[in-house]
C-alpha positions in Angstrom: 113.8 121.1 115.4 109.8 120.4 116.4 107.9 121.8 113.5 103.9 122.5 114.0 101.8 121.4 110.9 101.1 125.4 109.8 104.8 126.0 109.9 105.7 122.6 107.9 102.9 123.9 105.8 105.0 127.1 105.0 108.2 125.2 104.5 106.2 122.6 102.2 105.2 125.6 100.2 106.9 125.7 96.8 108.6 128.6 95.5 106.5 131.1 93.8 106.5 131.2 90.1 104.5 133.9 88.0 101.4 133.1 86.6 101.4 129.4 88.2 98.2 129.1 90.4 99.2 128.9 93.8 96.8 125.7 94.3 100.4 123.3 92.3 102.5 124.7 94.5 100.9 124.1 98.0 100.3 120.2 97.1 102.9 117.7 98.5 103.3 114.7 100.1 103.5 114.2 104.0 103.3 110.4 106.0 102.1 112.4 109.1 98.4 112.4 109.4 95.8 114.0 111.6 93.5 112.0 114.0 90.6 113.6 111.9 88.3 112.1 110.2 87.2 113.3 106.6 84.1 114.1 106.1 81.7 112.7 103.2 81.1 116.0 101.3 84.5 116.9 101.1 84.8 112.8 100.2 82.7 113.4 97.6 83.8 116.9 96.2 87.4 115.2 95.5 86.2 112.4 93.4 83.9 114.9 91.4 87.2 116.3 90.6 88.5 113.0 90.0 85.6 112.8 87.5 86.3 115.4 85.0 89.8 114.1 84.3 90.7 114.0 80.6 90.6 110.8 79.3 91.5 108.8 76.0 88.0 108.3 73.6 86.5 109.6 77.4 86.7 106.0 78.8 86.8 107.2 82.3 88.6 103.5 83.1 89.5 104.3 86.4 87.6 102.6 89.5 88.8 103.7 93.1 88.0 101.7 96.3 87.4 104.5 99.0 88.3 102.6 102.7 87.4 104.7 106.0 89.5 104.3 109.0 87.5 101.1 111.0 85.7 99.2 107.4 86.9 96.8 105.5 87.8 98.3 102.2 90.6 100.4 104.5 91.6 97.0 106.3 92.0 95.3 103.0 94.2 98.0 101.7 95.9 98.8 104.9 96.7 95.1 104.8 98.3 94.8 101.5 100.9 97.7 102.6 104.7 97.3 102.6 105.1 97.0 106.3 107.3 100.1 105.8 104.2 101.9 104.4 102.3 100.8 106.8 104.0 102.1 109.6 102.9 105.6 108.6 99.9 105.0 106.7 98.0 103.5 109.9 97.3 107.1 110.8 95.6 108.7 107.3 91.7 108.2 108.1 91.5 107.1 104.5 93.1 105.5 102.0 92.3 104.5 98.3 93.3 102.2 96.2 93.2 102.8 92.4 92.6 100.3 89.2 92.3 101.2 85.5 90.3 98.9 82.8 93.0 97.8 80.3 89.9 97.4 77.5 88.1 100.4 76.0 84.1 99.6 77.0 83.4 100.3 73.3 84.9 97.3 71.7 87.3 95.6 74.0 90.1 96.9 72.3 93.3 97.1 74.7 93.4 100.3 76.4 97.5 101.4 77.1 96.2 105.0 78.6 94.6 103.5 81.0 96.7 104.0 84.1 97.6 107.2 82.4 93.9 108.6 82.6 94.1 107.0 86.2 96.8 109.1 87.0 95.1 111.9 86.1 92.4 111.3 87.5 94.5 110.9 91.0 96.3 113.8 90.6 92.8 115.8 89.7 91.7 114.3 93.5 94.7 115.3 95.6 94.8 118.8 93.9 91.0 118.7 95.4 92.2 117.4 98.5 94.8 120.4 98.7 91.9 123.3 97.9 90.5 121.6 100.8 92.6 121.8 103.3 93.9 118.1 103.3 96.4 116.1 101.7 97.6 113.0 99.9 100.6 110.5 99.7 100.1 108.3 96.8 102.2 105.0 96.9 103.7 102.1 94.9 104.7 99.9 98.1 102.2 97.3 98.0 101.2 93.8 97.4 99.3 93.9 93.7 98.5 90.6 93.9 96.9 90.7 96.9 95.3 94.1 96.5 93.6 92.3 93.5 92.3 89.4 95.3 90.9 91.5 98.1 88.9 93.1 95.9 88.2 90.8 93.4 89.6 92.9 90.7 89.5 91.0 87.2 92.2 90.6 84.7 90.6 93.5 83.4 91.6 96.1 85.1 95.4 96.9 85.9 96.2 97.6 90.0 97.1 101.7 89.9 98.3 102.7 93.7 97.4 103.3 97.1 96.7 106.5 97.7 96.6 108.1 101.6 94.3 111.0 102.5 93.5 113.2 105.4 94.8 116.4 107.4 98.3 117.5 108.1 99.7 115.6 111.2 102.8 116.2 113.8 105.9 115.5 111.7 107.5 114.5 115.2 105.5 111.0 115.1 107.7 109.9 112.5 111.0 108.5 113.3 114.0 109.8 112.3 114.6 109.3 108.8 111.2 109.7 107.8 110.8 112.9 109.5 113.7 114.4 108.0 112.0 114.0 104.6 108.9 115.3 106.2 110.5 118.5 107.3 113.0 119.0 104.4 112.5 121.8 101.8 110.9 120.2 98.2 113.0 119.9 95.4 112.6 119.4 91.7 114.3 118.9 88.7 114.5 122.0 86.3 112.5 122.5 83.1 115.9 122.0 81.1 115.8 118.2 82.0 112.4 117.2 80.8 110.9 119.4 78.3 112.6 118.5 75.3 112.7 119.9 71.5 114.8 116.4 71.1 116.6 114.0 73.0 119.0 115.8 75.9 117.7 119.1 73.9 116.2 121.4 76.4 113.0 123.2 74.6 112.5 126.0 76.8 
């Protein structure tokens, strides 16, 4: 059954839960992207969000290489895509890839929150992206080492992931499988499973 974007929007939608702000529940993950570009103030209203991420010792180690559809940055990380990934990804006007410095600035300590604060900081920019209007697919299908050489990225700093951006597409671009996932109701696990009071003890 053909879905249009505003009705996969409403079947993306998450179930309502009281006192959850409706902004968690709208945010998911689609492969099928607009042929619209994105413009540079909403650009830059996500990554403020991105900035005020929490942080360990507010280290802020994250680093995010911003490609527009037709530059280089996106060829580079279009080009270290999974060709799986790629097969979808070709049409989100932007993608991003993310890296975290694994030494705290302040002494060159080891930093092992960094891709944890990177994370955040991700998650802080496709929440953005949703109060916007647009969306993001974040993904792990890609060549590190050659994400790292394309950008000259240092021992330094750990490879995070690719992450797509852009407007709501037709879900019948896909093929098959692909668009059964993109037209599928969400699902998640239930509290009981992950918030613990001990190990395999539910705490709520």
């Amino acid at each position: 059954m053909p879905y249009t974007p505003e009705e996969l929007e409403k079947l993306k939608h998450a179930p309502a839960v009281p006192g959850v702000e409706d902004l968690f529940l709208r945010r998911w993950s689609p492969r099928a992207f607009a042929d619209k570009d994105v413009s540079n103030d909403d650009l830059k209203k996500i990554f403020e969000a991105a900035r005020w991420a929490a942080s360990s010792y507010n280290e802020q180690p994250w680093r995010f290489f911003l490609g527009r559809r037709g530059d280089a940055t996106y060829q580079k990380i279009f080009d270290s895509l999974v060709e799986f990934n790629q097969g979808w990804a070709k049409s989100a006007p932007v993608l991003i890839l993310s890296v975290g410095s694994n030494k705290f600035a302040q002494n060159g300590k080891p930093n092992q929150y960094s891709i944890h604060d990177t994370g955040a900081a991700t998650a802080y920019l496709s929440l953005q992206a949703t109060a916007l209007g647009l969306h993001t697919h974040s993904m792990a299908g890609f060549d590190h080492a050659k994400a790292r050489r394309a950008f000259n990225v240092s021992a330094d700093y750990d490879i995070g992931a690719v992450t797509a951006l852009g407007y709501l597409g037709d879900p019948n671009t896909l093929h098959d499988q692909m668009r059964a996932q993109e037209t599928s109701p969400r699902q998640r696990k239930p509290l009981s499973e992950f918030v613990l009071a001990d190990w395999d003890k539910p705490a709520l």
